[in-house]
PARO-496955 format. One record per residue (C-alpha): residue in three letters; x, y, z. Coordinates in pm, whole numbers, plus 32768, in hexadecimal, padded with zeros to 4 digits. Last residue first. Layout:
- ALA,X,Y,Z
...
// end
This chain:
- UNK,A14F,D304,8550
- UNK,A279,D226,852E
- UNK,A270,D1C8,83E1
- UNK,A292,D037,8403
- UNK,A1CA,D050,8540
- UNK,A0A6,D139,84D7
- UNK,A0A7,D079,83A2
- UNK,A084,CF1C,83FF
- UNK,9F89,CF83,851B
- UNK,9ED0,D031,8401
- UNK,9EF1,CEB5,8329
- UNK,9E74,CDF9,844A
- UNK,9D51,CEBB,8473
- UNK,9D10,CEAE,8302
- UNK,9D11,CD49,82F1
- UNK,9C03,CD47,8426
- UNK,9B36,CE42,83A1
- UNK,9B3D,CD98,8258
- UNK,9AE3,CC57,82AE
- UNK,9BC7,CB1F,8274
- UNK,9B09,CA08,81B6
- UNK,9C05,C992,807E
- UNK,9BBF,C862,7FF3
- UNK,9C26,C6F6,807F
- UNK,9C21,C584,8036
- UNK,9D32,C5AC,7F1C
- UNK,9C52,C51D,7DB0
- UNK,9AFD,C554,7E15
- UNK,9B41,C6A6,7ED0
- UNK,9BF9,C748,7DCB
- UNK,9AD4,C6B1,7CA7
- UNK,99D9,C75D,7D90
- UNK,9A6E,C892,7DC6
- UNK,9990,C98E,7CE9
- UNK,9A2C,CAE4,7D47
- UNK,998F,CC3C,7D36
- UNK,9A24,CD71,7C8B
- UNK,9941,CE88,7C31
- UNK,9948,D008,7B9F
- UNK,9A65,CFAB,7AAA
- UNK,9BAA,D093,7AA9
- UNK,9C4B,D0E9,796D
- UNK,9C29,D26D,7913
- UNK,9BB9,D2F5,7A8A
- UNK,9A93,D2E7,7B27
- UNK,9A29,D46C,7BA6
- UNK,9AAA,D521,7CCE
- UNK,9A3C,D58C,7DF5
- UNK,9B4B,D5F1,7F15
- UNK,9AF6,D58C,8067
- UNK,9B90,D5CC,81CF
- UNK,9B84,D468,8250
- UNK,9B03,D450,83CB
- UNK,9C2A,D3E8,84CE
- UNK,9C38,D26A,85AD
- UNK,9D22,D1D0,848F
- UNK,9C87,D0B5,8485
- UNK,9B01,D168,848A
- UNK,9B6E,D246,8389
- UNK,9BF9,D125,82BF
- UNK,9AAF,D07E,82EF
- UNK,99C0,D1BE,82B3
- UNK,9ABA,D1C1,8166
- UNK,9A6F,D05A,80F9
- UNK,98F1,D089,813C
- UNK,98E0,D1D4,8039
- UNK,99B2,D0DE,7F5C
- UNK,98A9,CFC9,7F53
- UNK,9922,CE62,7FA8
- UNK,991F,CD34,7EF6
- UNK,9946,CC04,7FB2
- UNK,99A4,CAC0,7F09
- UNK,9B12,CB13,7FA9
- UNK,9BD6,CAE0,7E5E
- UNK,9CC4,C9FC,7DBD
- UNK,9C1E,C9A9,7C5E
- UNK,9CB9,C85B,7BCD
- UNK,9D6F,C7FA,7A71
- UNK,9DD0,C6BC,7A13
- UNK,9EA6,C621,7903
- UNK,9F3D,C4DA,78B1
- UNK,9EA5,C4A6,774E
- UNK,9D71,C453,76DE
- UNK,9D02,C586,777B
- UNK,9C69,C618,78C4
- UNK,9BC8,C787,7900
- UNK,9B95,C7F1,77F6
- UNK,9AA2,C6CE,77B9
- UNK,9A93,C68E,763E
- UNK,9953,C602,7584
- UNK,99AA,C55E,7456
- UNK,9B1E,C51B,74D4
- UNK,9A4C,C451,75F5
- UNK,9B3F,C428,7739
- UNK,9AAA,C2FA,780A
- UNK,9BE0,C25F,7836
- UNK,9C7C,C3A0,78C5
- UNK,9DE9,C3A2,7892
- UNK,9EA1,C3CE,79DE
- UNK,9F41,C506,7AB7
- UNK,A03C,C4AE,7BDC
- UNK,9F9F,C4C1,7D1A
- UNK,A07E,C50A,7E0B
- UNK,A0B4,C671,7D75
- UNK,9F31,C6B3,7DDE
- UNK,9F52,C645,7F3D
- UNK,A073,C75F,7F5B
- UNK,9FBF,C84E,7E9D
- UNK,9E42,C82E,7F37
- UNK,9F1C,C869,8098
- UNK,9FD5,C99A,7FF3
- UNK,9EBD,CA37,7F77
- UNK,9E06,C9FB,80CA
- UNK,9F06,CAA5,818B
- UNK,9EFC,CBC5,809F
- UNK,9D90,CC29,80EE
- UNK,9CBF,CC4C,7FFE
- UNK,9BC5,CD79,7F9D
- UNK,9A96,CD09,7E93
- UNK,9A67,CE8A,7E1D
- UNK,994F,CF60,7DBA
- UNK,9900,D0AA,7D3D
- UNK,97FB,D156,7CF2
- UNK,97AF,D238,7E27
- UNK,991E,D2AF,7E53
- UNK,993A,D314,7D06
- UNK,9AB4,D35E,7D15
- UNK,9B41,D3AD,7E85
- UNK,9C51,D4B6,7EA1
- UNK,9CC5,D498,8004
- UNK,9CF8,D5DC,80B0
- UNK,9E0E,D62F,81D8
- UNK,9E20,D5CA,831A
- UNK,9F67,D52A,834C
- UNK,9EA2,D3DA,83C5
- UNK,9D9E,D3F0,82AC
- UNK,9EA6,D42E,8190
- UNK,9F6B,D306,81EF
- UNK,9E34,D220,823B
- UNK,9D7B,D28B,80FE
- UNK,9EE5,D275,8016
- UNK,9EFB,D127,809F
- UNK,9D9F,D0A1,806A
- UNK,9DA5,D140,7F24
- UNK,9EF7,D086,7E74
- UNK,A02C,D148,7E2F
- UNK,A0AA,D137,7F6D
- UNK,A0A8,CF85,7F38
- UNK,A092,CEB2,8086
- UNK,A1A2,CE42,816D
- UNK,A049,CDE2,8288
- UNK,9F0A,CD94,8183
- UNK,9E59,CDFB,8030
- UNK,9E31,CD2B,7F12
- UNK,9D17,CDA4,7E25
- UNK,9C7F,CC4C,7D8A
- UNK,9DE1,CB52,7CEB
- UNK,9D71,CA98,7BA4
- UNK,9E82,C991,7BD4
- UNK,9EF1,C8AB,7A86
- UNK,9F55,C74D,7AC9
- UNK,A036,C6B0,79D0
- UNK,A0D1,C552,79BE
- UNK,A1D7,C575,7881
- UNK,A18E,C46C,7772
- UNK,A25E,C522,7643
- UNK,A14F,C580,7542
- UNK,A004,C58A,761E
- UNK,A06C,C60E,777F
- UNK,A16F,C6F7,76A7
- UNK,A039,C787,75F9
- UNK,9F89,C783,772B
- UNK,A05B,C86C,77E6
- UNK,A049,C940,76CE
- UNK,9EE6,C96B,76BF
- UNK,9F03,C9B0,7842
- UNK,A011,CAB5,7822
- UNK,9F62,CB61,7701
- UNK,9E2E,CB88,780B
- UNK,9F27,CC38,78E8
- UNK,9FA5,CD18,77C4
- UNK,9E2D,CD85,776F
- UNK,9DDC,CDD2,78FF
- UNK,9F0C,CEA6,7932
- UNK,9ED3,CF43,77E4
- UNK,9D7F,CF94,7858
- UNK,9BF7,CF58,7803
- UNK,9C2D,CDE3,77B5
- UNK,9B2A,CD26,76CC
- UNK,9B7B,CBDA,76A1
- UNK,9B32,CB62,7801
- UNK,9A3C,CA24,77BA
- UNK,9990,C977,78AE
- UNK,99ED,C848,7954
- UNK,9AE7,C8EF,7A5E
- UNK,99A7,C9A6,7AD3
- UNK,997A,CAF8,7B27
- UNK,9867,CAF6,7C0B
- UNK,97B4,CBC3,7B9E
- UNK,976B,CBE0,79FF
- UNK,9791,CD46,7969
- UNK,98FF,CCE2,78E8
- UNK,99C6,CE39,788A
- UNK,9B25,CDB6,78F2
- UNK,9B20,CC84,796E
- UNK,9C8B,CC6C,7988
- UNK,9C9E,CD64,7A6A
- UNK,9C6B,CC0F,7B5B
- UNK,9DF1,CC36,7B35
- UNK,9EF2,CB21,7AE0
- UNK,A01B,CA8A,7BA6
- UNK,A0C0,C93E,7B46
- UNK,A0FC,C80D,7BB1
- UNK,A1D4,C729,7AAB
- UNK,A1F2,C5C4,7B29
- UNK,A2C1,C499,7B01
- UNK,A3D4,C564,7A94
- UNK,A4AB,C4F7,7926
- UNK,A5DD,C5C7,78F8
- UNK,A5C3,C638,7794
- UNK,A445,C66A,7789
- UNK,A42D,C6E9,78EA
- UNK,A55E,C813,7871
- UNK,A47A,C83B,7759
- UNK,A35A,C865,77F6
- UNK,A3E5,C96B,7907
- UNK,A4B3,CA38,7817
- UNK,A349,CA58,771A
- UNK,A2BB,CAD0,7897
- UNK,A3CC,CBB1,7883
- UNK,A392,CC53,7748
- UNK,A20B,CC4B,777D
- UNK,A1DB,CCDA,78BA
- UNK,A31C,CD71,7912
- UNK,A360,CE31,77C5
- UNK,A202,CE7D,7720
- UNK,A1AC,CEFD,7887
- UNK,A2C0,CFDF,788D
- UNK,A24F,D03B,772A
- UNK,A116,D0BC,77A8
- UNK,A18F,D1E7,787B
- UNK,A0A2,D2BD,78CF
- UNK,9F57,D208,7885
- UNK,9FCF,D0C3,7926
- UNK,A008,D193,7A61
- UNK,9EA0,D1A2,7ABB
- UNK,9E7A,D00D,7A88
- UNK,9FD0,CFBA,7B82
- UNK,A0A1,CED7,7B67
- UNK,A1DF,CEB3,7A98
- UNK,A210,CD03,7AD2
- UNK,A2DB,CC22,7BDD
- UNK,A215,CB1D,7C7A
- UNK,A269,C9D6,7BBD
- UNK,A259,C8CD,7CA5
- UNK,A35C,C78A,7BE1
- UNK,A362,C63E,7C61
- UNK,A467,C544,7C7D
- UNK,A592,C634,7C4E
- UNK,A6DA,C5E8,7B7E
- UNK,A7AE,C6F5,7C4C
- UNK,A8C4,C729,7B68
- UNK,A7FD,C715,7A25
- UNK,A6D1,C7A6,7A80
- UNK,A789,C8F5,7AFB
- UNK,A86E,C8E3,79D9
- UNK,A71C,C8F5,78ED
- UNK,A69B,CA34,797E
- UNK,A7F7,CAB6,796A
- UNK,A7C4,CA6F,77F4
- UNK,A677,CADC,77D0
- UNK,A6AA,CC2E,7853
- UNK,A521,CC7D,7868
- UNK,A557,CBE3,79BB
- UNK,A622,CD2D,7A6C
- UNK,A6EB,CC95,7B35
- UNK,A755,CCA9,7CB9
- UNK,A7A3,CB28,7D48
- UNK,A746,CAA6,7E5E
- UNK,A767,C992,7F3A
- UNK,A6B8,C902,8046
- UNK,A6DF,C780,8117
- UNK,A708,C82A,8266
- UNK,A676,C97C,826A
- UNK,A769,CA96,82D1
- UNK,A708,CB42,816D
- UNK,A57D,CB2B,81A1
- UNK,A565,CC68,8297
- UNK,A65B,CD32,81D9
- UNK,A587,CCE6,807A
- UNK,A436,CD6F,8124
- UNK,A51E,CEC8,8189
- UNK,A5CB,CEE6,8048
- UNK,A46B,CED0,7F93
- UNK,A3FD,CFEA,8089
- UNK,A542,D0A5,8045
- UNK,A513,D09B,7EC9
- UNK,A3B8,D171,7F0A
- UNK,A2CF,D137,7DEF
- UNK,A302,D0F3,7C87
- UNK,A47F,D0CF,7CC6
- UNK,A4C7,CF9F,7C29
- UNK,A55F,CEA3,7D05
- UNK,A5B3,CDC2,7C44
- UNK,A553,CC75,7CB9
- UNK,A5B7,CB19,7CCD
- UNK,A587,CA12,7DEB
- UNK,A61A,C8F4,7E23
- UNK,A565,C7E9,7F29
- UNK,A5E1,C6F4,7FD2
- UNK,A492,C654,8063
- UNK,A46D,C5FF,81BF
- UNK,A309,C65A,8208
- UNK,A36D,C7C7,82B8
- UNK,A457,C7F3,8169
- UNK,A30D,C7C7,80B4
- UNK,A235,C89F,819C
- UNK,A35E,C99C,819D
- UNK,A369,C9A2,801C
- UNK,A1DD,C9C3,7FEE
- UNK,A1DB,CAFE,80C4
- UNK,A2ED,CBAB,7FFB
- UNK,A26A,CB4D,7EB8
- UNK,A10D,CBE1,7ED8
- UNK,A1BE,CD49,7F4A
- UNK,A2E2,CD4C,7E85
- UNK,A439,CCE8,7EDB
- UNK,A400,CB6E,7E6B
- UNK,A37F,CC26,7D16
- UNK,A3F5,CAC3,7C54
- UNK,A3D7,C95F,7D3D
- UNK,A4C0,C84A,7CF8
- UNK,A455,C6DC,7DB3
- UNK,A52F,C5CF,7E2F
- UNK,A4C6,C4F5,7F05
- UNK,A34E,C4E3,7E62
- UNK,A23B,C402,7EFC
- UNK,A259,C4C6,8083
- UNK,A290,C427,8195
- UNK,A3C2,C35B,8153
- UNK,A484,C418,825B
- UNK,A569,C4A2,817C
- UNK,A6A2,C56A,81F3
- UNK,A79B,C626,813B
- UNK,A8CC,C6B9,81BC
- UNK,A9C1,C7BA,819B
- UNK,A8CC,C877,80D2
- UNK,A91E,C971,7F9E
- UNK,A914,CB01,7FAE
- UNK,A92A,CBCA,7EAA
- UNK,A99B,CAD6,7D7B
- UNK,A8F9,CB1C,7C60
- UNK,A998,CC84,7BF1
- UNK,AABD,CC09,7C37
- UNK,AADF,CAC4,7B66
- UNK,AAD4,C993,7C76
- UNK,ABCD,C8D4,7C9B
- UNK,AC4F,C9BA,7D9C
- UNK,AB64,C9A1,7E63
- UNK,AB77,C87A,7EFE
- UNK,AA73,C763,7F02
- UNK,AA38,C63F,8006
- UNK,A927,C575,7F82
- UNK,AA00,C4C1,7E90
- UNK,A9F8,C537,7CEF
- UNK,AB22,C60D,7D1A
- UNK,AAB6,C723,7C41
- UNK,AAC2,C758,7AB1
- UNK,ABB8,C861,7A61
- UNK,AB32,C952,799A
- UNK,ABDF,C982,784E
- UNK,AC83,CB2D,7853
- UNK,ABF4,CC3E,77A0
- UNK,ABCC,CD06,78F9
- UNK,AA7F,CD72,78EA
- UNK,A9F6,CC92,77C0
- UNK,AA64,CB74,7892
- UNK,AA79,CA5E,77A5
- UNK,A9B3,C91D,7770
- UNK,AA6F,C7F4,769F
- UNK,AB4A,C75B,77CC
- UNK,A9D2,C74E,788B
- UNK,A92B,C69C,7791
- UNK,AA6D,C5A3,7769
- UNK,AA5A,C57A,7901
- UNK,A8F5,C531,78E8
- UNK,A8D1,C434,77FB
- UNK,A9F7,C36D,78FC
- UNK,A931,C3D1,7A24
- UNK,A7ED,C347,79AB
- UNK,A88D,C1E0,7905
- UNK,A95B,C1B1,7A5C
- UNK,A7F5,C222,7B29
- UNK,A749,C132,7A8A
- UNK,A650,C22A,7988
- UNK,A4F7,C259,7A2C
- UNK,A3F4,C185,79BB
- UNK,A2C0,C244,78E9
- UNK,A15E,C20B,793A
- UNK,A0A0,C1AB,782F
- UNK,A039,C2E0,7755
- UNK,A0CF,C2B8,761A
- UNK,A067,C14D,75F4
- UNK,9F2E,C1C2,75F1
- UNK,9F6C,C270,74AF
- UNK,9FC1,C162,73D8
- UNK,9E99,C0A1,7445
// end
């Protein structure tokens, strides 16, 4: 009994009560940049910038609109520069949400490519942004407390499984340091739901296809994979001790228009169209459930609607990773439709309207020879799973390119 009543759902403070808490948070957090208290903003719609510390306040709205059509008015969304975060902040602002979003802008690829995705979303009516690293728990923390979202999309993370072997304490930093920033800062300035972006790496050296959200994933094969699988335990930890609605998002090879240069479907399209050799690792073996961005961002937005809930049927004696006792949930987001990596390439080629020049190589430290996507819990909770092809994704995505790059 005394742990049900952990997980009813939790009112949100009267908005005298909220402020009032907030205002004595806010007095207490300082500006490790500039040593100075951070002011806490005027809590209207209409913002200025100047109550804003600087390194928050980039660009605030004039305005803000809601439409009522989406569940969340307010909604703060990490990575909004990056490549999943960019999409889901224009269909958000395209709903009528006000939306802030928070990014560093690391430069793990191409700054000016981030820059680019952030200069299309800055004229938007009802945006804001704000430039911060989110392992900084206290600016992490101002950003809750002076814009007191709703709903919280957390996007931002090191990514990359290749790169996890170069530099793993990046990914000790942003993945678990600022997801710890992210918790807390929902713990302290109660959301009705925490989204949040996982990996279908995850499932590490499973044998069993489809990967299924009800089997375990306790054996990652990267530090990308490990720190993303930390993310989830966490997630539930606070989802069990403090009441906090999580939904965890195993993401399956995003690839679309604004895309990633450091994933293969860019690097294949770049390389093919300037004529020089793609190196290709066990082309025969490998595997890879390809989806395309628009459908992330439509099994997002339906998702963050859809605040997590304790599963009645949960059985301590025989756990369901994929549910709990306590508000959690985690989903696969994936196309259902593996596809070989000889196929992938004759599809690029085809895309790009050139034949690959190849360069052999053999699977690298990390990578898994299969990913394919069990969708069924998506689909039975939003009404949808993701169905675009891959010729037609990658079409778009070479049309992207050849415009954005000019070749």
């Amino acid at each position: 009994m005394s742990k049900r009543r952990h997980f009813r759902k939790r009112k949100r403070c009267s908005p005298r009560t909220s402020a009032s808490r907030q205002r004595r948070r806010a007095d207490s957090i300082l500006d490790r940049r500039h040593g100075r208290p951070i002011a806490l903003p005027n809590p209207s719609n209409r913002r200025t910038t100047a109550s804003w510390p600087s390194h928050v306040a980039h660009v605030l709205p004039t305005e803000c609109r809601v439409n009522g059509s989406t569940p969340f008015e307010r909604i703060l969304l990490t990575g909004a520069a990056g490549f999943v975060g960019f999409h889901v902040t224009e269909a958000l602002l395209d709903a009528g949400a006000t939306v802030l979003g928070l990014d560093n802008l690391t430069p793990y690829y191409d700054p000016a490519l981030k820059q680019a995705r952030l200069d299309r979303l800055l004229p938007r009516n009802g945006f804001s942004f704000g430039q911060i690293d989110i392992a900084d728990y206290d600016a992490v923390q101002a950003a809750f407390v002076g814009f007191r979202p709703q709903a919280v999309i957390h996007l931002a993370a090191q990514a990359g499984v290749r790169y996890s072997l170069e530099n793993p304490r990046a990914y000790a930093s942003a993945n678990l340091d600022g997801f710890l920033s992210i918790l807390e800062a929902c713990r302290h300035n109660p959301v009705d739901h925490l989204v949040y972006a996982s990996s279908s790496s995850v499932y590490g050296a499973n044998a069993k296809v489809p990967f299924s959200e009800h089997d375990g994933a306790d054996h990652p094969v990267s530090l990308y994979a490990a720190t993303k699988r930390a993310n989830e335990l966490m997630a539930h930890s606070y989802s069990h001790l403090y009441g906090i609605p999580t939904t965890g998002l195993r993401f399956f090879t995003v690839y679309g228009p604004w895309g990633r240069p450091d994933m293969a479907y860019f690097k294949f399209t770049k390389a093919i169209l300037e004529g020089r050799p793609i190196d290709v690792y066990a082309e025969a073996q490998m595997s890879r459930d390809f989806t395309y961005v628009d459908d992330i961002r439509e099994a997002i937005v339906r998702l963050a609607g859809k605040p997590a809930e304790a599963d009645p049927d949960f059985d301590p004696a025989r756990p369901d990773p994929a549910t709990a006792a306590a508000p959690f949930r985690i989903y696969n987001i994936g196309n259902h439709t593996p596809v070989r990596l000889d196929r992938f390439i004759a599809v690029v080629e085809e895309a790009c309207g050139r034949k690959a020049i190849k360069r052999h190589l053999p699977v690298q430290p990390g990578d898994v020879p299969a990913t394919y996507a069990d969708v069924s819990d998506l689909a039975a909770r939003v009404g949808f799973s993701p169905d675009t092809p891959i010729e037609h994704g990658m079409a778009r995505f070479v049309d992207w390119y050849r415009s954005f790059y000019r070749v």
